[in-house]
N, CA, C and O of each residue as an XYZ file, in Angstrom:
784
protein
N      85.818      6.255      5.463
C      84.924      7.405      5.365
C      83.490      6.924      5.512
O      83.011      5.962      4.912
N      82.840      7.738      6.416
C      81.173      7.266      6.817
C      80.194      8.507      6.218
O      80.388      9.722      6.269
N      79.347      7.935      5.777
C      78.398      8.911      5.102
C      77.823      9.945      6.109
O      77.843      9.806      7.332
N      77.327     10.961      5.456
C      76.370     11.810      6.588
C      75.420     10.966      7.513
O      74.813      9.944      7.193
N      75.418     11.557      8.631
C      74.353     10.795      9.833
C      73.344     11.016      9.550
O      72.635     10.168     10.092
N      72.322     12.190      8.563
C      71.471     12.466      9.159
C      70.278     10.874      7.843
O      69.096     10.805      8.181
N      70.555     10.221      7.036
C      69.821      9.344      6.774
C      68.832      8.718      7.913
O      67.632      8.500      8.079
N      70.262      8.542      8.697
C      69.733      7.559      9.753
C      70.338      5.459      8.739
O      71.278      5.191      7.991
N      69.132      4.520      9.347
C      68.544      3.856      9.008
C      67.736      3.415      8.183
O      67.447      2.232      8.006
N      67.196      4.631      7.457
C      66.109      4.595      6.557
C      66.146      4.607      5.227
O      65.980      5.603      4.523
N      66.434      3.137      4.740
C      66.693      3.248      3.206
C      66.669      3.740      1.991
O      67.528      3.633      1.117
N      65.081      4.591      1.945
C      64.809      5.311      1.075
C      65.460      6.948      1.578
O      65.511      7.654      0.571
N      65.851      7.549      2.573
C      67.030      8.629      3.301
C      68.423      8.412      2.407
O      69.046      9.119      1.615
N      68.562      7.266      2.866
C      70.202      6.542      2.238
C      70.231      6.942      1.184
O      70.725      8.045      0.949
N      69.729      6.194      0.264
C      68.975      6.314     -1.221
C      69.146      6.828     -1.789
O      69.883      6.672     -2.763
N      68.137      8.332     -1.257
C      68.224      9.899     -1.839
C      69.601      9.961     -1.682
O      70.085      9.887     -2.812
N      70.632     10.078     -0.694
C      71.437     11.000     -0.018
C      72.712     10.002     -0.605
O      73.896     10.334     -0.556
N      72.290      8.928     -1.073
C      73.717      9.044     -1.540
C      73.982      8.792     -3.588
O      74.991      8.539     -4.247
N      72.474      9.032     -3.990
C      72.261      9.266     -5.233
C      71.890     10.492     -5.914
O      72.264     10.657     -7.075
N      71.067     11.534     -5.207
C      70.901     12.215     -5.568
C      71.438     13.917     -5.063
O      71.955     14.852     -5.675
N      70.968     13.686     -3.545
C      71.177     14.673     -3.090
C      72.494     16.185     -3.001
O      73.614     15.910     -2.570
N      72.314     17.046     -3.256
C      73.514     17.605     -3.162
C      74.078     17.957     -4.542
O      74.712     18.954     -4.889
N      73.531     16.455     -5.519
C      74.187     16.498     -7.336
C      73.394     17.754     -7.615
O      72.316     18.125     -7.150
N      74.366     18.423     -8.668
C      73.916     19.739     -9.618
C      72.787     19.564    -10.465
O      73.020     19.420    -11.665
N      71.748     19.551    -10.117
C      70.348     19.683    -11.204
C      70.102     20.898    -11.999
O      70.402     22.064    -11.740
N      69.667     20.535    -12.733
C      69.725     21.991    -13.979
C      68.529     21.331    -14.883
O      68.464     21.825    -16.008
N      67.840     20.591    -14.678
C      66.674     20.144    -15.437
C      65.262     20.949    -14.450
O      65.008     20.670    -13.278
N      64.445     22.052    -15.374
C      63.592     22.407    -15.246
C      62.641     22.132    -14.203
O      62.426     22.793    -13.187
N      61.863     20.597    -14.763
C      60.906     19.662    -14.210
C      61.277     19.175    -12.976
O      60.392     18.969    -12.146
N      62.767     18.889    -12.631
C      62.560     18.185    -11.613
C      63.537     19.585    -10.571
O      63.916     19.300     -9.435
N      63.806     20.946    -11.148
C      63.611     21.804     -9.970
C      62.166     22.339     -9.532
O      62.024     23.002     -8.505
N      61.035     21.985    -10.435
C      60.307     22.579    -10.281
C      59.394     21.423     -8.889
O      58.631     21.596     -7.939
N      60.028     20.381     -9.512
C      59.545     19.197     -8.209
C      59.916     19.513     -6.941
O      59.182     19.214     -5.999
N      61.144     20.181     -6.751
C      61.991     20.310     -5.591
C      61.303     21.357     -4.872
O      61.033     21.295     -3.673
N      60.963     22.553     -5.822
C      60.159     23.527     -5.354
C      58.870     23.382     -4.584
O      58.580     23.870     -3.491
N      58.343     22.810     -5.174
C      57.164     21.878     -4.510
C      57.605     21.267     -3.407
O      57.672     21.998     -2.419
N      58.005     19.878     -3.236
C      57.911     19.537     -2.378
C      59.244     20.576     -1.177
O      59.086     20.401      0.031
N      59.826     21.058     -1.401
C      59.978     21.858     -0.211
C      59.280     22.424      0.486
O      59.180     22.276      1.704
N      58.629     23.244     -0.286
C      57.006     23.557      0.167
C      56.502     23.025      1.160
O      56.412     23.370      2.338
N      56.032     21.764      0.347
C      55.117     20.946      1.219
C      56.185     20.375      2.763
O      55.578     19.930      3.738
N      57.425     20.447      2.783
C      58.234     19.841      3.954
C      58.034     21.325      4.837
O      58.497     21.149      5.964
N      57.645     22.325      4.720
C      57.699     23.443      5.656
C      56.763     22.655      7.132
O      55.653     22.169      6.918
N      57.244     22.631      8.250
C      57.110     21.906      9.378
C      57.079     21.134      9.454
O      56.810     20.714     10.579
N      57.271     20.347      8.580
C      57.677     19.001      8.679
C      59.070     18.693      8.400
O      59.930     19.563      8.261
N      59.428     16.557      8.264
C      60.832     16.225      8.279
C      60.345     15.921      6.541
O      59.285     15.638      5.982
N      61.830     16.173      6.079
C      62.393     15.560      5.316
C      61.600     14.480      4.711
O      60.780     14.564      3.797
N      62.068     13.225      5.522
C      61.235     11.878      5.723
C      59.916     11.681      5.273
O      59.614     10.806      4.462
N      59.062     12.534      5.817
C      57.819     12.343      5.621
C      57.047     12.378      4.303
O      56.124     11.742      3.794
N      58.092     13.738      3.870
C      57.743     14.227      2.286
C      58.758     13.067      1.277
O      58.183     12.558      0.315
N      59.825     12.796      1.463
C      60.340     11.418      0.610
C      59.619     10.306      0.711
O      59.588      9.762     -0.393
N      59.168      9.854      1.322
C      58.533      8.718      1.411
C      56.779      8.959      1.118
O      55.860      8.253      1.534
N      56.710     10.059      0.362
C      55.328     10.266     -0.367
C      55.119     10.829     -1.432
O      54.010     11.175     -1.839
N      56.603     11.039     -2.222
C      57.209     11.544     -3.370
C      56.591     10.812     -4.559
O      56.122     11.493     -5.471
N      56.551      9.470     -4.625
C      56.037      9.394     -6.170
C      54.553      9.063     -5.951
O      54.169      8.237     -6.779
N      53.519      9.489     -5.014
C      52.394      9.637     -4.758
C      52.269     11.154     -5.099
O      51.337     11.459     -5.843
N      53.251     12.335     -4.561
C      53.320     13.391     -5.072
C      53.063     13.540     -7.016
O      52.197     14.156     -7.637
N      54.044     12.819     -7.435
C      54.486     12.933     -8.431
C      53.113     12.020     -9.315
O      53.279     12.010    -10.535
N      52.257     11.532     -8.980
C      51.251     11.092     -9.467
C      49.995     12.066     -9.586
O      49.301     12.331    -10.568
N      49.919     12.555     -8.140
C      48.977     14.001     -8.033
C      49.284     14.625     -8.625
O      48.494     14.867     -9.537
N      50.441     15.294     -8.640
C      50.942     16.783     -8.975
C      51.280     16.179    -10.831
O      52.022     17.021    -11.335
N      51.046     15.371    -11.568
C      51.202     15.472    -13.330
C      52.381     15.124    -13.134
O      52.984     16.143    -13.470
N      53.449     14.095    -12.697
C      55.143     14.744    -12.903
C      55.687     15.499    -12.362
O      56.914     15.594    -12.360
N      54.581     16.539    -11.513
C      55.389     18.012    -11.264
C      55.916     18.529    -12.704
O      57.081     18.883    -12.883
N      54.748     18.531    -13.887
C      55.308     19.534    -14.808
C      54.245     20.492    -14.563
O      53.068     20.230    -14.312
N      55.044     22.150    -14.708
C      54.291     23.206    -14.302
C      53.465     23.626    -14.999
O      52.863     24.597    -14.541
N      52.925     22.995    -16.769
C      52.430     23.642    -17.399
C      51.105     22.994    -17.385
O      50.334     23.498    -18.202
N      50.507     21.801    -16.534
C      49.967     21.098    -16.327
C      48.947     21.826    -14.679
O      47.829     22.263    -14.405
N      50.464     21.499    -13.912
C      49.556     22.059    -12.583
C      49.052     23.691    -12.443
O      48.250     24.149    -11.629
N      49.600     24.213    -13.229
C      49.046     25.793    -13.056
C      47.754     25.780    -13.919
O      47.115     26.807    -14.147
N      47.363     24.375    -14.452
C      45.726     24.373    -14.636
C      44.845     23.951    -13.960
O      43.680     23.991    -14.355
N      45.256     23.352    -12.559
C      44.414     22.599    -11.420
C      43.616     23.807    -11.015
O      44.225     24.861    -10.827
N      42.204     23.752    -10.850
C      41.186     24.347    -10.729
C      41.058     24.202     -9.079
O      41.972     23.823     -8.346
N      39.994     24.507     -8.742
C      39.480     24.390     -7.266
C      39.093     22.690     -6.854
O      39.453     22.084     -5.845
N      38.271     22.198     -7.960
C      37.944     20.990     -8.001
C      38.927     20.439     -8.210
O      38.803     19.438     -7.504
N      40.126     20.344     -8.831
C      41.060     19.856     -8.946
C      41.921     19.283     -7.348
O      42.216     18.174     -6.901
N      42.136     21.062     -6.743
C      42.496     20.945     -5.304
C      41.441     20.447     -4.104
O      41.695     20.177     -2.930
N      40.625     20.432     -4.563
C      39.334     19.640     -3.413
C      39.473     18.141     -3.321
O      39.475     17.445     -2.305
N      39.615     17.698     -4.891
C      40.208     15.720     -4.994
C      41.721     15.328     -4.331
O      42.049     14.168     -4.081
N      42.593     16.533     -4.091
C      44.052     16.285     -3.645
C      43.591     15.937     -2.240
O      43.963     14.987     -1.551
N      42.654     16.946     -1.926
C      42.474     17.443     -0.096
C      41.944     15.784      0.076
O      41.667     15.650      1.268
N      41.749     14.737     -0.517
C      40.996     13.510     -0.190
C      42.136     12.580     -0.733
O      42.030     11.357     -0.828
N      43.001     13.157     -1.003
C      44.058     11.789     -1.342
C      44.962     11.296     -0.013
O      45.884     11.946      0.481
N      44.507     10.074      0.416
C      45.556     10.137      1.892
C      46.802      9.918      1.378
O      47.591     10.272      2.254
N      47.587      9.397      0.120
C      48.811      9.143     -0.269
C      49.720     10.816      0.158
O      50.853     10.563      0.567
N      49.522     11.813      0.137
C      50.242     12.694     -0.028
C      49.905     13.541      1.471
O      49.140     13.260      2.393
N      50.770     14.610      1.272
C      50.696     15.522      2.841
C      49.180     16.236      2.258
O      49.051     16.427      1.049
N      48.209     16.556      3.106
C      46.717     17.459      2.644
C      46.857     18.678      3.234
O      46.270     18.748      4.314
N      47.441     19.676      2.891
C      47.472     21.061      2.822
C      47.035     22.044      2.047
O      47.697     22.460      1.096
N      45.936     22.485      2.362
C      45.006     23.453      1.540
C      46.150     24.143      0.964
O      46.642     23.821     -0.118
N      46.726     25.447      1.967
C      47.501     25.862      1.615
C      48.773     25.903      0.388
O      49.132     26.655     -0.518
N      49.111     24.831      0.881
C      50.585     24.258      0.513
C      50.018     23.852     -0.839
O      50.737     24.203     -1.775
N      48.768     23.119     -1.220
C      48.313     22.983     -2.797
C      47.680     23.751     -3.531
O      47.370     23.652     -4.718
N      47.420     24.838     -2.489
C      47.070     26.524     -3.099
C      48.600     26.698     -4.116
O      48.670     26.567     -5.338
N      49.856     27.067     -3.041
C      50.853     27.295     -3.244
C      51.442     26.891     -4.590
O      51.883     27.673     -5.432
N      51.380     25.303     -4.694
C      51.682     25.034     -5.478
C      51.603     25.514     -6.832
O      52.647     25.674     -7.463
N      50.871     25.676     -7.171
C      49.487     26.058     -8.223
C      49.920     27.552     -8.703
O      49.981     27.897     -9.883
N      50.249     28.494     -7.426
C      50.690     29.769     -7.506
C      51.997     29.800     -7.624
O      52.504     30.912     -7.776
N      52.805     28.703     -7.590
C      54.579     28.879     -7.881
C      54.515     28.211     -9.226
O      55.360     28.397    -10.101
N      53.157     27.186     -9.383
C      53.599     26.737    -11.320
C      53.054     28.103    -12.228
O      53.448     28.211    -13.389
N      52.466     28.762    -11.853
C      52.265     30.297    -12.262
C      53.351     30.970    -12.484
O      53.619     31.262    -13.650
N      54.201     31.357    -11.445
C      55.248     32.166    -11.070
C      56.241     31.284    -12.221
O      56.406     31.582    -13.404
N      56.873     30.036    -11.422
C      57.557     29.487    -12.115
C      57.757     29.650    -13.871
O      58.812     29.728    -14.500
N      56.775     29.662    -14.225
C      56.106     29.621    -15.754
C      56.784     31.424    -16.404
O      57.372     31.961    -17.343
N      56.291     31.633    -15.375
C      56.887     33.270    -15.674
C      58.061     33.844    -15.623
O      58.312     34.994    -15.983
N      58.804     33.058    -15.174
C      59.834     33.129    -15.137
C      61.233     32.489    -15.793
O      62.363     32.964    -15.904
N      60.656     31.201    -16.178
C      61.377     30.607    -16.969
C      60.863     31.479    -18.898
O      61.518     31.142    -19.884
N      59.616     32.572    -19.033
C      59.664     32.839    -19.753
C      60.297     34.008    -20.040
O      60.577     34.434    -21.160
N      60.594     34.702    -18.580
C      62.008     35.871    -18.477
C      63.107     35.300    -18.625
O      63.986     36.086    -18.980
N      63.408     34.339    -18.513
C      64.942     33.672    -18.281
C      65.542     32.986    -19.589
O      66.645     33.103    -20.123
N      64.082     32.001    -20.009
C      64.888     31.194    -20.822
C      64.426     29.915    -20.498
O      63.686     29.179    -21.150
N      65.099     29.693    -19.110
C      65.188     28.519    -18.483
C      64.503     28.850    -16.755
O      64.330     30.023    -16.423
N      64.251     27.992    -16.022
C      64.134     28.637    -14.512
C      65.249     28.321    -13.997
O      65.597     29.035    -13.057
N      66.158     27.215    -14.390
C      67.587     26.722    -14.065
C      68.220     28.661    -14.310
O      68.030     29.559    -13.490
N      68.767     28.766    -15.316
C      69.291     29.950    -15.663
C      68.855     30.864    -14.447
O      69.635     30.995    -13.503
N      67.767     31.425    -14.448
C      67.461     32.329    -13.089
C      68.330     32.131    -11.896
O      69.276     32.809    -11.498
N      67.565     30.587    -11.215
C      67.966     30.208    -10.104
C      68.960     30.049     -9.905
O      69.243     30.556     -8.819
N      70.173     29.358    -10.589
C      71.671     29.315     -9.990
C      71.945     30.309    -10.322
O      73.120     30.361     -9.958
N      71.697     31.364    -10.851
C      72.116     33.154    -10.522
C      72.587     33.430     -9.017
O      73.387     34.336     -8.785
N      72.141     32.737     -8.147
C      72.193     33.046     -6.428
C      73.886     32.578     -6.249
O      74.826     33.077     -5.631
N      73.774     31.678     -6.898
C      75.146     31.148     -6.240
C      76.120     31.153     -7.447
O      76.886     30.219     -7.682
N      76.020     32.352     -8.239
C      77.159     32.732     -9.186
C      77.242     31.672    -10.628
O      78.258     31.669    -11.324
N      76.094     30.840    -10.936
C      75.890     29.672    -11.595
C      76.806     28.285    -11.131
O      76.877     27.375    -11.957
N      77.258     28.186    -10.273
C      78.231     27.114    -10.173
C      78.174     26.280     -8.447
O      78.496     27.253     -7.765
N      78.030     25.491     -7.758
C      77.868     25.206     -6.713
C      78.823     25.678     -5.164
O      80.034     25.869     -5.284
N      78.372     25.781     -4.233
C      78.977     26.768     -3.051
C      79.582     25.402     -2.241
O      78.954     24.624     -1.522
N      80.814     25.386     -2.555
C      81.040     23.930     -1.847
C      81.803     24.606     -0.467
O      82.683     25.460     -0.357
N      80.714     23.475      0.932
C      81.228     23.516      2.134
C      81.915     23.162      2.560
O      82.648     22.713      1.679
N      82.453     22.930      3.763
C      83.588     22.073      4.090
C      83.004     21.718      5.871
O      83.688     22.366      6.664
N      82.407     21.239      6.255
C      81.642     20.773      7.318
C      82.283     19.645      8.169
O      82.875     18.921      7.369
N      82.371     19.365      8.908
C      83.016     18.412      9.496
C      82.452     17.715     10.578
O      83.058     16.901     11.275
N      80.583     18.251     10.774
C      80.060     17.859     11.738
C      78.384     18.454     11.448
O      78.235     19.525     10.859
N      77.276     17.709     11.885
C      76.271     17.836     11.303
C      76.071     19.244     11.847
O      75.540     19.983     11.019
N      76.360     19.829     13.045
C      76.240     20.799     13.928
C      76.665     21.524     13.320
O      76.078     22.536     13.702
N      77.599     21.940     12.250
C      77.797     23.094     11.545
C      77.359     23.659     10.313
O      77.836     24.646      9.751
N      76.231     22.811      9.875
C      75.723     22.723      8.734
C      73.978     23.935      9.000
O      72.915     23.596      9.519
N      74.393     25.384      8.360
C      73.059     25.947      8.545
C      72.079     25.509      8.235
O      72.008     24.318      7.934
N      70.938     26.376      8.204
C      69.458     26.297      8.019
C      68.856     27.185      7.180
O      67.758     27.237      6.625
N      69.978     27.978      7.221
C      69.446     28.901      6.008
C      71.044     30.209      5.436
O      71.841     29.860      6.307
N      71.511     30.877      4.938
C      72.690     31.464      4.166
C      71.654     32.959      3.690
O      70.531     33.448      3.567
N      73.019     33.110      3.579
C      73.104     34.825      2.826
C      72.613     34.383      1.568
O      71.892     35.239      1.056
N      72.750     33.319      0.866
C      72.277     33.425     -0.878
C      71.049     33.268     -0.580
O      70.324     34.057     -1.187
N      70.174     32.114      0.559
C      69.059     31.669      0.461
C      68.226     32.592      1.056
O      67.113     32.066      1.049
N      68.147     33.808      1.625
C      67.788     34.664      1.959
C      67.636     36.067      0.979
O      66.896     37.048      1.054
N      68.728     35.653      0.012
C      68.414     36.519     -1.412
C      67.228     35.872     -2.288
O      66.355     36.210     -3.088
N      67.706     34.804     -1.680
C      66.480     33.915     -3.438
C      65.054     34.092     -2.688
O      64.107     34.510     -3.355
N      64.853     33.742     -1.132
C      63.625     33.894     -0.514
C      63.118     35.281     -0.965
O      61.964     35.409     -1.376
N      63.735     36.027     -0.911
C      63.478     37.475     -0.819
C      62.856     37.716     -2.436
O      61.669     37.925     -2.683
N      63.829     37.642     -3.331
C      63.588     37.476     -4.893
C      62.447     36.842     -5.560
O      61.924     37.277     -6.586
N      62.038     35.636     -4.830
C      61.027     34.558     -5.056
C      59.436     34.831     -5.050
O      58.467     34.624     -5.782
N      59.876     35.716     -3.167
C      58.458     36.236     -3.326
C      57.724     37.227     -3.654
O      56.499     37.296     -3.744
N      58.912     38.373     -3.916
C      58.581     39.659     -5.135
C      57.888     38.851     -5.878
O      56.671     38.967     -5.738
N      58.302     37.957     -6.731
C      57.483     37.178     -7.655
C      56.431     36.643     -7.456
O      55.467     36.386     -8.177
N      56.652     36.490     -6.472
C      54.691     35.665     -6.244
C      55.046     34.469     -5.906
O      53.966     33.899     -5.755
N      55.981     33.619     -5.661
C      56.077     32.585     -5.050
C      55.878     32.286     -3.616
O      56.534     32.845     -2.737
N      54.968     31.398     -3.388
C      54.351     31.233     -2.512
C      56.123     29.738     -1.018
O      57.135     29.073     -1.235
N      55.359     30.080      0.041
C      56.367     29.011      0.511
C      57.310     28.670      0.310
O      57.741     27.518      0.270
N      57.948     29.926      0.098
C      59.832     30.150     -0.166
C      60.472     30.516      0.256
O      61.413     30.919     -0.428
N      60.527     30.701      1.785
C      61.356     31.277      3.171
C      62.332     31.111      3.000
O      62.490     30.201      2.186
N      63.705     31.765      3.549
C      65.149     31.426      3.194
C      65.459     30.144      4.050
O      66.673     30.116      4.252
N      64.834     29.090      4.619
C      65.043     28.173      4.712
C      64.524     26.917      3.865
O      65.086     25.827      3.755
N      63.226     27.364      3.251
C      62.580     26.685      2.448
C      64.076     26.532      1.573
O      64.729     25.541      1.245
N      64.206     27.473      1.443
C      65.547     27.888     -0.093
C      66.935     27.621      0.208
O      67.909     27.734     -0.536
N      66.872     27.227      1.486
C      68.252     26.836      1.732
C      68.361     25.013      1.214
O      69.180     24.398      0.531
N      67.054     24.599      1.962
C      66.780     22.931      1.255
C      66.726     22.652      0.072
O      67.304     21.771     -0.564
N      65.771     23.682     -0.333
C      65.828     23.572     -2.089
C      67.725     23.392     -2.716
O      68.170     22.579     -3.527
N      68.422     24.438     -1.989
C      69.710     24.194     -2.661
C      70.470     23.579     -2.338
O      71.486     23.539     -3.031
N      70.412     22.949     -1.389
C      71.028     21.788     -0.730
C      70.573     19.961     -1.998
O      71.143     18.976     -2.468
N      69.121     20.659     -1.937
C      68.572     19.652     -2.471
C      69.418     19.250     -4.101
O      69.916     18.150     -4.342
N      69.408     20.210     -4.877
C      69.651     20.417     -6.201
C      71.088     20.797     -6.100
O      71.393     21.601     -6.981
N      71.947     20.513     -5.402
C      73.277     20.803     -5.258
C      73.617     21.935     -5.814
O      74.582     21.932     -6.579
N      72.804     23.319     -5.519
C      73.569     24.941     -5.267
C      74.146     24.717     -4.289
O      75.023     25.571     -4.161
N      74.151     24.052     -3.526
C      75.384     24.198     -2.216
C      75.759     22.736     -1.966
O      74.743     22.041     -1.968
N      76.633     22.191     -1.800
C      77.132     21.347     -1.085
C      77.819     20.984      0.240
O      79.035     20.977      0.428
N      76.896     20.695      1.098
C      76.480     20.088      1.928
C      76.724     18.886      2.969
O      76.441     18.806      4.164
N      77.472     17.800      1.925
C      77.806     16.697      2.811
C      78.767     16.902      3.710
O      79.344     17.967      3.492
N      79.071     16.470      4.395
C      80.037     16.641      5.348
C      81.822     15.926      4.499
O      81.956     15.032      3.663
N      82.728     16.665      5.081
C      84.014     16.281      4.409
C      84.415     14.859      4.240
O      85.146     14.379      3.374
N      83.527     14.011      5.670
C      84.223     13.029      6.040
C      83.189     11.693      5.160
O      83.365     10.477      5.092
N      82.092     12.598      4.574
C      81.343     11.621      3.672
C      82.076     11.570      1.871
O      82.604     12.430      1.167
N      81.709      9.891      1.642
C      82.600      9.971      0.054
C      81.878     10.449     -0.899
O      82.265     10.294     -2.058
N      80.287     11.354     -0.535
C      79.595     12.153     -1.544
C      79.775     13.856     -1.537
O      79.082     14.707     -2.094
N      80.918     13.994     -0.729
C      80.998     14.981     -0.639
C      81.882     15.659     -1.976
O      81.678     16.703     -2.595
N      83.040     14.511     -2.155
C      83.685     14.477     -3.477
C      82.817     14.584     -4.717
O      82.900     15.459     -5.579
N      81.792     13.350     -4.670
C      81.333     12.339     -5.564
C      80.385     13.661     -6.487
O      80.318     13.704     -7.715
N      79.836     14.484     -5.700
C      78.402     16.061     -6.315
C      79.290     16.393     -6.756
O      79.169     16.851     -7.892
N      80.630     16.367     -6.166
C      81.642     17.552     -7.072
C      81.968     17.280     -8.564
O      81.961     18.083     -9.497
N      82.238     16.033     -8.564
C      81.891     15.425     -9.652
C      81.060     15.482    -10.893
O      81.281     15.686    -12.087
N      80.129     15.250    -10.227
C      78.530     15.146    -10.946
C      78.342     16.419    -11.144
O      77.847     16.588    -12.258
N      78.557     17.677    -10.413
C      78.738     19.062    -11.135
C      79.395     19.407    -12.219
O      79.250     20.549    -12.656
N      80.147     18.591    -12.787
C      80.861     19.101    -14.219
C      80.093     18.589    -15.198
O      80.386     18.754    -16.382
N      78.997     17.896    -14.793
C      78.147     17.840    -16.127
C      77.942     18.763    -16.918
O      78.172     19.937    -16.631
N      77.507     18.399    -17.965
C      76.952     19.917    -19.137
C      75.580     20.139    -18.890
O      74.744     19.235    -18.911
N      75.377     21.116    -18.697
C      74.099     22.234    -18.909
C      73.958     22.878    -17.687
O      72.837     23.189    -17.284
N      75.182     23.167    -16.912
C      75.375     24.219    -16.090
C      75.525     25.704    -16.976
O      76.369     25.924    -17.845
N      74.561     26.555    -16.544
C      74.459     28.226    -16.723
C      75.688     28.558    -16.973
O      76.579     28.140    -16.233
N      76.077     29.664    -18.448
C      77.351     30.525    -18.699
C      77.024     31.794    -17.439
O      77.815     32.723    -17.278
């Protein structure tokens, strides 16, 4: 059995994809990371935004939201000069306006975990793929949550943005059949603190 193609070569690709990616996350902080940097991957690869992740994660506080929804203007003017990270006015507008949202929502919910795997019935949408070519870009759930997201005010949450996000955080699974992580998330989904 050979892992998914789309790593490539690129160790820190590998890395992610065969440690993290796809596994069931249900920790707050680091969906709220995912949120973000999806964001920031809108026209861009993948790649670009992993390999500037814990430069992210230095700017952005952790990516805890109760932190960045206090970044001021001056705050976002010192990001716009950091070459470590992607410089998107926008996209660090965004941010700023989803640790808002976010915040608000985990104070409707409970949790923002609780909310969010609402899309996919609380439990992961496992695929069965057999070729990178059949693997969408975006779903019927991620087109609910896009839709849902930005009633809320979330900024840079297209149903493809939201299809990565759940790919990312294993709401859907993703790997291909013929990879041994395709089992392995399934796994790692029976952890505890998956949503009743």
């Amino acid at each position: 059995m050979s892992r998914c193609p789309w790593p490539g070569n690129d160790r820190l690709l590998i890395s992610y994809h065969d440690v993290e990616w796809g596994v069931p996350l249900h920790d707050d902080r680091a969906l709220f990371e995912f949120l973000v940097l999806d964001g920031f991957q809108a026209g861009l690869s993948w790649k670009s935004v992993l390999h500037k992740r814990d430069a992210f994660r230095r700017a952005f506080g952790g990516f805890d939201p109760d932190l960045v929804v206090r970044f001021s203007e001056i705050d976002l003017e010192q990001l716009l000069q950091n070459h470590e990270i992607i410089r998107n006015r926008a996209k660090m507008r965004a941010a700023v306006t989803n640790a808002r949202a976010f915040l608000e929502v985990r104070d409707e919910f409970g949790s923002f975990d609780r909310f969010i795997w609402r899309f996919t019935g609380g439990a992961p949408l496992i695929n069965r793929w057999e070729a990178l070519s059949q693997v969408p870009a975006r779903s019927e759930e991620s087109g609910r949550m896009a839709r849902e997201l930005v009633q809320r005010g979330f900024k840079f949450v297209g149903s493809v943005i939201c299809y990565a996000f759940m790919q990312a955080t294993g709401m859907v699974n993703d790997h291909l059949v013929t990879c041994p992580r395709w089992a392995g998330v399934q796994d790692a989904g029976s952890s505890p603190g998956r949503p009743e």
